[in-house]
C-alpha positions in Angstrom: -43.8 -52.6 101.3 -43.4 -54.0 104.8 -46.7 -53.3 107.0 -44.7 -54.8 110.2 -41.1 -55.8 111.8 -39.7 -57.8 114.5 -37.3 -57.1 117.8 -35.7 -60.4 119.4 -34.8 -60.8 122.9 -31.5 -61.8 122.3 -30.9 -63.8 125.4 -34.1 -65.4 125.1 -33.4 -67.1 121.8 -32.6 -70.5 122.1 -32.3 -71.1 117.7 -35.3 -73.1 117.8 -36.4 -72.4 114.7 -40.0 -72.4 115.0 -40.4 -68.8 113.7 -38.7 -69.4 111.0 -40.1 -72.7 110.0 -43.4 -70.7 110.5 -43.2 -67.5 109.0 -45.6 -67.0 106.2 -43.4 -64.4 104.4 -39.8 -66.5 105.0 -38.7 -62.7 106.8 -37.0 -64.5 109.6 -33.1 -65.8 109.1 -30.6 -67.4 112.0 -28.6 -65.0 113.2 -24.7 -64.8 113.4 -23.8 -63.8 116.9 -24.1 -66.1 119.1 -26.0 -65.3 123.1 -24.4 -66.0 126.4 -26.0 -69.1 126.3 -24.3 -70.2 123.0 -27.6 -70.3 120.8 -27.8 -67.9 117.6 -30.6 -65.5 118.3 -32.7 -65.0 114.9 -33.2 -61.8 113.1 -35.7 -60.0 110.4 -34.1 -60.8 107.0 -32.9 -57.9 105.3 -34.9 -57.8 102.6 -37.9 -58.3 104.5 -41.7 -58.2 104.2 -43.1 -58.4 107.4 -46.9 -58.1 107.5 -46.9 -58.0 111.1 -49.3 -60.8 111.0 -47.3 -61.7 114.8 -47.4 -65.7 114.3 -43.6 -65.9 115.2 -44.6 -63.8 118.6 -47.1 -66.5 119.4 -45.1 -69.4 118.3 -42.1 -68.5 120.1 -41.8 -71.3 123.1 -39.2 -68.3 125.0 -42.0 -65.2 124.3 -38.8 -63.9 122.8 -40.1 -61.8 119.7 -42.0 -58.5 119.8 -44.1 -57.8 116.6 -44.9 -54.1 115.5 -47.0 -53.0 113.1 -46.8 -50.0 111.1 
């Protein structure tokens, strides 16, 4: 049961990965639309157990991911 989930700033996402590479739980995927500044902007998985544990919020060069907890 997820205890946590993501929101990305869309047009703060520059694809750089490092959530991804980082995420204990493998929830975070690249997403398919691309922003105004032609990076795809990641996304929670959707089959996704987020722990809200908020290493992808801290990692996250851009501060582009929020982390709530439930």
């Amino acid at each position: 049961m997820p205890k946590g989930t993501i929101t990305v700033n869309d047009e703060m996402c520059k694809e750089c990965g490092l959530c991804i590479e980082f995420c204990a739980k493998k929830c975070i995927v690249p997403g398919a639309d691309y922003n105004a500044r032609g990076y795809r902007a990641v996304r929670l998985g959707e089959k996704h157990e987020c722990s809200g544990c908020a290493v992808c919020a801290v990692i996250c060069p851009e501060v582009a991911i929020e982390v709530y907890r439930e």
